[in-house]
C-alpha positions as CSV (number, residue, x, y, z in Angstrom):
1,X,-12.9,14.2,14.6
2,X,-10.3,17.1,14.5
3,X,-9.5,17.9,11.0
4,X,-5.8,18.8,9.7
5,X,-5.7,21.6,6.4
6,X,-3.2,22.6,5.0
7,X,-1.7,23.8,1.9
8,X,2.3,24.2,0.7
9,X,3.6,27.6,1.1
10,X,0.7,28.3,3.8
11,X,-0.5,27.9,7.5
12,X,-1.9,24.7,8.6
13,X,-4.7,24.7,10.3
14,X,-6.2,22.8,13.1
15,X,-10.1,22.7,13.6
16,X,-10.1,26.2,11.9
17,X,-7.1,27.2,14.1
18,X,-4.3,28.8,12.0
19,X,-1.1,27.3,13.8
20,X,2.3,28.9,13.7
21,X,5.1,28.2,11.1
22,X,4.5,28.2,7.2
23,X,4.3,24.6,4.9
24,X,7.5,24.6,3.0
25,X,7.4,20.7,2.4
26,X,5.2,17.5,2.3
27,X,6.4,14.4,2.0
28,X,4.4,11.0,2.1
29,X,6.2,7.8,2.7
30,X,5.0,4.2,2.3
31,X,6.5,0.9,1.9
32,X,6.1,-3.0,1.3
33,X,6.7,-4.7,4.6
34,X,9.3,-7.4,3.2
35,X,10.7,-10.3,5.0
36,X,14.3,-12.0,4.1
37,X,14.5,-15.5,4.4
38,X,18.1,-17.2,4.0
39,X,18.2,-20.5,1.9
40,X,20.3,-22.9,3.3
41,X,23.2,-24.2,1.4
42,X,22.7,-21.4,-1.3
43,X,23.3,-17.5,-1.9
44,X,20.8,-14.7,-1.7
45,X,17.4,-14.5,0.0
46,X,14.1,-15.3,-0.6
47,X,11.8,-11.8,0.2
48,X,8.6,-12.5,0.5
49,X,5.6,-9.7,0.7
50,X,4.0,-9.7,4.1
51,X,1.6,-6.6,4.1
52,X,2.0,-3.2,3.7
53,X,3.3,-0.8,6.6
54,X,1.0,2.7,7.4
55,X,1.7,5.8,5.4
56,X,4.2,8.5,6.8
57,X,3.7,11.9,6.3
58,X,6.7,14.9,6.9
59,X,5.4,18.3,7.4
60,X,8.2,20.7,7.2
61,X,7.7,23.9,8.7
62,X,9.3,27.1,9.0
63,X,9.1,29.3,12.2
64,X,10.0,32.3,11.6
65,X,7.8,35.0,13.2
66,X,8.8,37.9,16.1
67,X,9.3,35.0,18.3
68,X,10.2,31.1,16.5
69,X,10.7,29.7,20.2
70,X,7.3,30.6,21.0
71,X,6.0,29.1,18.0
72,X,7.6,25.5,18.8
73,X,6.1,26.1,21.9
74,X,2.3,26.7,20.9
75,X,3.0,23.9,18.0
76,X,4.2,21.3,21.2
77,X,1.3,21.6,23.4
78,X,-1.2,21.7,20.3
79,X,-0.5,18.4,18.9
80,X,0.6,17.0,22.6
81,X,-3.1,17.1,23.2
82,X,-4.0,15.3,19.5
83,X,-1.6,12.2,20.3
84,X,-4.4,9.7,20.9
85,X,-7.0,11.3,18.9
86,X,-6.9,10.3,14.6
87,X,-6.8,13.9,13.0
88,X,-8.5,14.3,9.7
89,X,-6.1,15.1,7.0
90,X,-6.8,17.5,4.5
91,X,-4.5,18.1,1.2
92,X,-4.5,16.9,-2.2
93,X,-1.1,15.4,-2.1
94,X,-2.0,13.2,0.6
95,X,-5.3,13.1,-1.0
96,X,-3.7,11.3,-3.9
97,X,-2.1,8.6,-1.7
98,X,-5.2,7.7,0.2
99,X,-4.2,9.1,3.5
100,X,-7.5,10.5,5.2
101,X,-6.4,10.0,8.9
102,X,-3.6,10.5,10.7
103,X,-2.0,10.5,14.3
104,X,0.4,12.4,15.7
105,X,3.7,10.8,16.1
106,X,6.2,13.3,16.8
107,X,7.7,16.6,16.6
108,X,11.3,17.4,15.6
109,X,12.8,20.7,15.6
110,X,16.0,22.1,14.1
111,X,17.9,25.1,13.8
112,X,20.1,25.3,10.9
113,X,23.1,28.1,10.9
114,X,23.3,31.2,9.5
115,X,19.3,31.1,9.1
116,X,17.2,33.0,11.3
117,X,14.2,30.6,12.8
118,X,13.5,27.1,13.6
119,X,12.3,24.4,11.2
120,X,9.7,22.0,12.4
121,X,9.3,18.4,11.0
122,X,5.8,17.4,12.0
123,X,5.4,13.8,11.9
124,X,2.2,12.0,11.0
125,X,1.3,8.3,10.9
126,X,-1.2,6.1,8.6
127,X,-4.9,5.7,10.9
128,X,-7.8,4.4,10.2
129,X,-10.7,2.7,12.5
130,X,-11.1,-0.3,14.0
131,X,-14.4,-0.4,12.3
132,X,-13.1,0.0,8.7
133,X,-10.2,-2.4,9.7
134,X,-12.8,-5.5,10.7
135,X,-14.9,-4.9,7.6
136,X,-11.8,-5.4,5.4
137,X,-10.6,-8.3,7.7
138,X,-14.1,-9.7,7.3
139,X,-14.1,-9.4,3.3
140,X,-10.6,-11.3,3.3
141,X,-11.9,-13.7,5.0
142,X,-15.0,-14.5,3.1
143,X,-12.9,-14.4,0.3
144,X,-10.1,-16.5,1.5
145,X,-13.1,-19.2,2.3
146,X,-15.2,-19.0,-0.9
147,X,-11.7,-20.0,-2.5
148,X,-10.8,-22.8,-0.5
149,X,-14.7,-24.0,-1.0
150,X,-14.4,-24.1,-4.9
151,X,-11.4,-26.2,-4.3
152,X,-7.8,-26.3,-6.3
153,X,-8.8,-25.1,-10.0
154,X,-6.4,-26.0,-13.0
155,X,-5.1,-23.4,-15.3
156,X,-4.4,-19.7,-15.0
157,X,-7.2,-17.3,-13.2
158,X,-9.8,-16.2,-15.1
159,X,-9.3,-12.6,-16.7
160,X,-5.3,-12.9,-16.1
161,X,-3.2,-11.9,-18.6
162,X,-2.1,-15.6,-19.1
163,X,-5.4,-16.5,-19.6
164,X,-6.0,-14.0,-22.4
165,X,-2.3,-15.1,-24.0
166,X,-3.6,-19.0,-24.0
167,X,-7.6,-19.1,-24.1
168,X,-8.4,-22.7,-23.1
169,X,-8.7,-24.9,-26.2
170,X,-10.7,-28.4,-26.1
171,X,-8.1,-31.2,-25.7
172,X,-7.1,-33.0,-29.3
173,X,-6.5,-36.8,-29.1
174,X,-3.3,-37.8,-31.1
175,X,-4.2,-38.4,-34.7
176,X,-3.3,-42.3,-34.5
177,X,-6.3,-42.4,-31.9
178,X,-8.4,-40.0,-34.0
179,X,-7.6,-42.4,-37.5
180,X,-8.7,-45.7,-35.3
181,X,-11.6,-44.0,-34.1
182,X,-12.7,-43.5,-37.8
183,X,-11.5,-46.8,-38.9
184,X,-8.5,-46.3,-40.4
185,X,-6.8,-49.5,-39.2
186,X,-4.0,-48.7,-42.3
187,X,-2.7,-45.9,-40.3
188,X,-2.0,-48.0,-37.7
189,X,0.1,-50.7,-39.7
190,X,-2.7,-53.4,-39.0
191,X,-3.5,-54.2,-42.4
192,X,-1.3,-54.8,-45.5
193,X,2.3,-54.0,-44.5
194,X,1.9,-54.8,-40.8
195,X,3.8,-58.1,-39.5
């Protein structure tokens, strides 16, 4: 598998390959995937969590050797080639995201005026492979299944914070039971001053 490293304020480099442009940014997006659900008859939504989409990751670069057009040039049919292939990706930022692979996803390039050069926004996205994705289908399903084979279970889940607030206690009968369980029939009102 190709590998991507790279470091902010220098070259990245492909398989070893030192590729035009300097690093001036990184940026690593992710977010909830959140559906909206209208309530009838009543205001505001209900959002409920569906998943999680695939980390994005912004590479800005800036061209700005003898020749910038060149450099978008070599950068295009570099990564054209990587588009189906997951790249390895090497930095601590992303690092400290969890994003180990990537794919190319797309290339933008800008000139901005009264600057000499070209900026390049290289676009990753979020891979990993089939294998790893099946293993952690698998595990949710074994766990989804060992769940519904213990059944419905009353009170909070063990080790949640609720469960800490309110250990489970033995139930108490009420004390009228308790006193005519011992033979206190006076509590009850039975003798001497009942009807």
């Amino acid at each position: 598998m190709p590998y991507l490293r790279f470091a902010t304020g220098d070259r990245l480099r492909l398989d070893g390959e030192e590729m035009p442009g300097v690093v001036v940014a990184v940026e690593v997006e992710g977010e909830n995937s959140v559906e909206s659900l209208p309530r009838e008859g009543k205001a505001g939504d209900v959002h409920v969590l569906r998943g999680y989409r695939d980390f994005r990751v912004r590479l800005t670069l800036r061209l700005a050797g003898p020749d910038p057009l060149a450099e978008a040039r070599k950068l295009q049919a570099k990564f054209a080639k990587s588009k189906t292939e997951p790249l390895r990706v090497v930095h601590p930022h992303l690092a400290a995201r969890g994003v180990e692979k990537a794919l190319f996803a797309r290339l933008v390039t800008r000139e901005e005026g009264g600057e000499e050069g070209l900026y390049a926004v290289l676009e990753l996205t979020q891979t990993e492979p089939r294998e790893a994705l099946k293993e952690a289908n698998a595990a949710e399903e074994a766990r989804v299944q060992g769940a519904v084979a213990q059944g419905p279970v009353a009170g909070p889940p063990k080790d949640s914070a609720q469960a800490k607030r309110n250990p489970p206690q033995e139930p108490k009968p009420p004390r009228y039971v308790e006193a005519f369980v011992q033979g206190q029939q006076a509590a009850l009102g039975l003798v001497g001053g009942g009807r």
